[in-house]
N, C-alpha and C positions, 0 to 999 in steps of 0.2 A: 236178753239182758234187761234187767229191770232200773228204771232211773230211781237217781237218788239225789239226795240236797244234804247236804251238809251242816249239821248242826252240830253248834257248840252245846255239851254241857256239863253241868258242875254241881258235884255232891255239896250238899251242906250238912251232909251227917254222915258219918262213919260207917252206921249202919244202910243207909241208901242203897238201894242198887238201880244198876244204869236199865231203862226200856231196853227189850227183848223181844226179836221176831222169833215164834215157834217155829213156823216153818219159811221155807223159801217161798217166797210171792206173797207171804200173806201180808195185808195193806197195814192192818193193827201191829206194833208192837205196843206189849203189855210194860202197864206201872204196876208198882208194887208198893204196900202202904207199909210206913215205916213205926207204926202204932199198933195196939189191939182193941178192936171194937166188940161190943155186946147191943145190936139192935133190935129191940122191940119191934115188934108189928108199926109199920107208921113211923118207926125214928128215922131222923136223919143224921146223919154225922159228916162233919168236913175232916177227910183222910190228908195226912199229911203223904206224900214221896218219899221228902227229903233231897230236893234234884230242882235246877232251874238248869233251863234251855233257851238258846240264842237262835232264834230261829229269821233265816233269813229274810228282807222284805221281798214283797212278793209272794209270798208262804203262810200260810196259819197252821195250828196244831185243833185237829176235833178229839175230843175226850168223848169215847163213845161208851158203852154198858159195855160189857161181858158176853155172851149170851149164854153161857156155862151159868154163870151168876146167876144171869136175870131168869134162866127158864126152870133151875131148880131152886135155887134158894129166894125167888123175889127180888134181888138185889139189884137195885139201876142207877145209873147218875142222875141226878135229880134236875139238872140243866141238859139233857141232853140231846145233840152233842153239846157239849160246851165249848166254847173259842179259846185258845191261846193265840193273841196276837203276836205279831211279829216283837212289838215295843217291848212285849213283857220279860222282865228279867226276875221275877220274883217266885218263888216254894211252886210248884207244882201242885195245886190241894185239891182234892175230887168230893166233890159232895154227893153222896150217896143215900139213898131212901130201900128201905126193907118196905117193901110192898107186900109182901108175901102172910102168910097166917102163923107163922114159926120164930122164935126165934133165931138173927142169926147171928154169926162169928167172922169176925174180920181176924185173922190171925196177923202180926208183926213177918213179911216178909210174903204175905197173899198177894197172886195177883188179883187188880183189884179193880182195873178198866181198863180199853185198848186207846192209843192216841195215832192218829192217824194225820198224816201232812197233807197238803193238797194247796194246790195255786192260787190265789188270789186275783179275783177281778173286779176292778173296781166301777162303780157307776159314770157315767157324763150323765147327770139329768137336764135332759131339755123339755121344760115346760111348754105345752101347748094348749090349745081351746079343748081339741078332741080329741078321741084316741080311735085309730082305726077297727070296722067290728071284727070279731071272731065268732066261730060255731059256738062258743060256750057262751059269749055276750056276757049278761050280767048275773048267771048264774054262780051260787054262791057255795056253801057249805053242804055237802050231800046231792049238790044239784044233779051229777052226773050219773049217781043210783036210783032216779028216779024213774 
């Protein structure tokens, strides 16, 4: 059996429809954009839902790509993931970038990203002088393909 959390939510449009798991297990359920888009090579557009979600504390929502989207049409979230906090009560809106060489078509009722829940933990920072070493030490950016 697979755990679940509880969330509130609430169409602000008629036309909305609520996230949807394809299949059993899978982590993403899909948003759907409540608009039609036309992106150029390089556009970006902020997709409306039409859906806010009360999502418990303790909890975040990651807006993640597609991967149907992003591996034929170029199409990704442009923040991605993107965070929904727990505090947010406001539109569900996905900013999307056409990466791709084509143009493409958001159609009014497409799925259009997956949003995934996941726990939240949060920091205690304790300042100190130094930080104990590790094998990687102060290697930085590609350091471990070298």
């Amino acid at each position: 059996m697979l755990a679940k959390v509880a969330v509130k939510i609430k169409k602000l449009n008629d036309d909305a429809v609520i996230p949807t798991y394809s299949k059993y297990g899978d982590a993403g359920c899909d948003l759907y954009s409540l608009e039609e888009f036309i992106l150029q090579p390089g556009d970006i557009c902020l997709v409306h839902t039409g859906i806010a979600i009360e999502i418990p504390y303790g909890y975040e929502g990651q807006i993640r790509p597609r991967s149907g989207k992003a591996i034929k049409e170029g199409l990704t979230v442009i923040n991605t993931p993107g965070t929904v906090d727990a505090g947010y009560r406001d539109e569900i809106r996905v900013g999307i970038i056409n990466l791709g060489g084509l143009i493409a078509y958001i159609g009014k009722g497409d799925r259009i990203a997956q949003l995934v829940f996941s726990p939240v933990l949060k920091a205690d920072f304790v300042e100190v002088n130094e930080l104990s070493d590790s094998d990687r030490g102060l290697g930085g950016f590609g350091h471990t393909g070298k």
